[in-house]
C-alpha positions in Angstrom: 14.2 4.2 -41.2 12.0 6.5 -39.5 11.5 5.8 -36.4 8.4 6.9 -34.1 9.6 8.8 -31.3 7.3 7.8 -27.9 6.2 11.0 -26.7 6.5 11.0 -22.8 3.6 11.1 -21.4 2.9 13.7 -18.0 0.3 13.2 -15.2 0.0 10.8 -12.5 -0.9 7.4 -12.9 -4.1 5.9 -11.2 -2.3 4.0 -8.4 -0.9 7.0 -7.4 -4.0 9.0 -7.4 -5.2 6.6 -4.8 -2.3 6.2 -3.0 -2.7 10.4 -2.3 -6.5 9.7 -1.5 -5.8 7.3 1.2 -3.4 8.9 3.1 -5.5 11.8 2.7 -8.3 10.1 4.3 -6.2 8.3 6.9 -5.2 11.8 7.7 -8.9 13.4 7.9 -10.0 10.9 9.7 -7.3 11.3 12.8 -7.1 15.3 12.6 -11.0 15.4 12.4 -12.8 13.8 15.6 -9.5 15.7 17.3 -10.4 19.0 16.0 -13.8 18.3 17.3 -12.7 17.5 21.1 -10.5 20.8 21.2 -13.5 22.7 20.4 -15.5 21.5 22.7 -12.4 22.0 25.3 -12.4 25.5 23.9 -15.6 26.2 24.1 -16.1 25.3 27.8 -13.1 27.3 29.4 -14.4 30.4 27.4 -17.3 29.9 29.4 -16.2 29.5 32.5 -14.1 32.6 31.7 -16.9 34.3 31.2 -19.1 32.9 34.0 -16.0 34.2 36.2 -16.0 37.4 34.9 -19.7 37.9 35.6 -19.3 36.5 39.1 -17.0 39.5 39.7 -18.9 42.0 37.8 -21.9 40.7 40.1 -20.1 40.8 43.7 -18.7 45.0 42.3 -22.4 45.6 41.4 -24.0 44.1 44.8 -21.3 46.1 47.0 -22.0 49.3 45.0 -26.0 48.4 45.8 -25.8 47.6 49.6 -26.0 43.3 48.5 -28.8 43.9 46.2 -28.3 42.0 42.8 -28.9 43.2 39.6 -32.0 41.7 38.3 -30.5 41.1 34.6 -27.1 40.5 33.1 -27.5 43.6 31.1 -27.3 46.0 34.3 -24.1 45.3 34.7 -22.8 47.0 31.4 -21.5 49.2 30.4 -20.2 50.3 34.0 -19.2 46.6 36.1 -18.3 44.9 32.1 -18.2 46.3 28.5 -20.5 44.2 27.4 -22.8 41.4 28.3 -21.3 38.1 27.1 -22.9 34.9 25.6 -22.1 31.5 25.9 -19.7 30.3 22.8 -21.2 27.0 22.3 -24.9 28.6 21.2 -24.7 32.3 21.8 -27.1 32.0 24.9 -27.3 34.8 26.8 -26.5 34.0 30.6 -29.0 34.6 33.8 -28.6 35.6 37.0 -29.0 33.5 40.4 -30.1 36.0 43.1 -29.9 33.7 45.5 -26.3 32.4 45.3 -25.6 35.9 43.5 -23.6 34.1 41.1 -24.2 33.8 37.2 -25.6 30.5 35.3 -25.0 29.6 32.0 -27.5 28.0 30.2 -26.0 25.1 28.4 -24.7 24.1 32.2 -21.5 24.6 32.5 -19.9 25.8 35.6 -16.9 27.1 37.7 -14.6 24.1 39.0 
């Protein structure tokens, strides 16, 4: 007469579970070596922004000085830039070529 009701049970079964884990990981592993390339990409044209900047700050300071370079990045703040930048892929600072007159950055990356 009585009858045992089945209680419904709530959750996810296991084969789910690792159907969610693998496209999970499918997904990691495209978005992941991809999000390491852009920052690389990233990383280099904020240098070379920078490196361009400094170049200009250099040529202002040189004209203002009769050609003479400034013997350190730091000269040229805070009156040719506001402040003396460093490379993004280490934080290196940069240096100075007073020969070429033109800025360096130490992880080697240069103006096209």
């Amino acid at each position: 007469m009585f009858m045992k009701l089945a209680k419904r049970q709530e959750g996810f079964t296991l084969v789910e579970l690792l159907i969610v884990i693998t496209i999970i990981g499918v997904l990691a592993a495209i978005a992941v070596p991809r999000f390491l390339t852009n920052k690389a990409a990233s990383e280099q044209t904020a240098c070379r922004g920078n490196l361009s900047r400094l170049n200009e700050a250099i040529g202002r300071y040189a004209f203002d000085n009769n050609g003479k370079a400034p013997s350190a990045i730091g000269d040229l703040a805070p009156k040719y830039i506001d402040r003396a930048p460093n490379c993004p892929t280490d934080g290196s600072g940069y240096n100075i070529n007073t020969t070429t007159l033109t800025a360096v950055c130490p992880n080697g990356h240069v103006l096209p």
